[in-house]
C-alpha positions in Angstrom: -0.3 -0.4 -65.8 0.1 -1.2 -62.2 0.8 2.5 -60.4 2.3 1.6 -57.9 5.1 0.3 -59.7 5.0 2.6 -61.9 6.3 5.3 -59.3 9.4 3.3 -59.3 10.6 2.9 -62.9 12.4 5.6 -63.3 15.3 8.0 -61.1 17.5 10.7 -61.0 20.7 11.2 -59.3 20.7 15.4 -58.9 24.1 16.3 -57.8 23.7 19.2 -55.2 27.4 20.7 -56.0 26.1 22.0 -59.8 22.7 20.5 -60.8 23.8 17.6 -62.7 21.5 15.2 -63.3 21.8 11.7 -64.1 18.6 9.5 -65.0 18.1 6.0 -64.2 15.6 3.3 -65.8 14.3 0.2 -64.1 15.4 -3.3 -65.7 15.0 -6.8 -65.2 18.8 -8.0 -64.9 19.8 -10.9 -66.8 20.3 -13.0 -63.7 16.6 -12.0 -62.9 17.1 -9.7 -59.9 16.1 -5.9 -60.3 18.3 -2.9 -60.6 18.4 0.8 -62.1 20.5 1.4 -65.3 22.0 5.1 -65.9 20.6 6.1 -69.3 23.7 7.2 -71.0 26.6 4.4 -70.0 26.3 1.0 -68.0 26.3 2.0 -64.7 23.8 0.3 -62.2 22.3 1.1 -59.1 21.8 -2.5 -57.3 21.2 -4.1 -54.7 23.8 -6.5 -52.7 22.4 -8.5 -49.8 25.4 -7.8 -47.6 25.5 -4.0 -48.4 22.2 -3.1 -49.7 21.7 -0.4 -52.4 24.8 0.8 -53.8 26.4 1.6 -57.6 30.1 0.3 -58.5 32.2 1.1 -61.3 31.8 -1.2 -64.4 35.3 -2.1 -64.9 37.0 -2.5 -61.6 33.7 -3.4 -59.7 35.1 -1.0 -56.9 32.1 0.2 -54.5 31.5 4.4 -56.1 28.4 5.1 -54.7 25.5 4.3 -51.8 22.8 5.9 -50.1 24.1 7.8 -46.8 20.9 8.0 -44.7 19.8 4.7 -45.2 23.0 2.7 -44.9 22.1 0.0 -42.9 21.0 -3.3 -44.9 18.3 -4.2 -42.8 16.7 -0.5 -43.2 16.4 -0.9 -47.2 13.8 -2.4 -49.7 15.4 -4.8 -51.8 13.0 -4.0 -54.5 14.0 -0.3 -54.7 16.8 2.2 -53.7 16.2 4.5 -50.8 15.4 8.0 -51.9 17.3 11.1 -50.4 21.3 11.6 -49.7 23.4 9.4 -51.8 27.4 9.9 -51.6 29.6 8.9 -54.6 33.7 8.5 -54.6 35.8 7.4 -57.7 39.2 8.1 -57.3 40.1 11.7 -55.2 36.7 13.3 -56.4 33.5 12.3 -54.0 30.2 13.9 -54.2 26.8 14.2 -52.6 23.7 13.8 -54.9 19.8 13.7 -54.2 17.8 10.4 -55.8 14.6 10.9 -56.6 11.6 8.8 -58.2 10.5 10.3 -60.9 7.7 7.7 -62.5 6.8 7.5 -66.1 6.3 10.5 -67.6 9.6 12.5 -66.7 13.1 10.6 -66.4 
């Protein structure tokens, strides 16, 4: 197993507001590029060369969440997401989470 990658392969998303955590998985997209897949719906955290890492909503493709820190493009790794402050809005609700690499062992 390559450890350096391994680091990578799985995330959370903690929400600060109440603890929530959603958990992310590493996966080989069908049109070959990388992203993270939530674990319990199809929601992805990818990466768009114009805007860099960011999640949008299945259905209406609207942009829901990116990191806040490391907005600029030219800051980010295209192979994974920043770690740190993330901001999410859908609809009038917005919220701040932490992501976090969590490796192998614990998603």
């Amino acid at each position: 197993m390559n450890i350096r990658n391994s680091r990578f392969s799985k995330l959370q998303l903690r929400r600060r507001s109440d603890d929530l955590i959603y958990y992310f998985v590493r996966v080989q997209r069908p049109d070959g590029s990388l992203g993270y897949l939530r674990t319990d719906k199809e929601l992805w955290l990818e990466y768009e060369r114009d805007l860099g890492w960011i999640a949008r909503d299945p259905e209406t493709k609207e942009l829901t969440g990116r990191p806040w820190s490391d907005s600029r493009v030219e800051d980010q790794d295209i192979e994974h997401p920043p770690e740190g402050e993330w901001v999410s809005k859908k609809g009038s609700k917005s919220y701040v989470y932490d992501l976090v690499f969590t490796g192998q062992d614990d998603a």
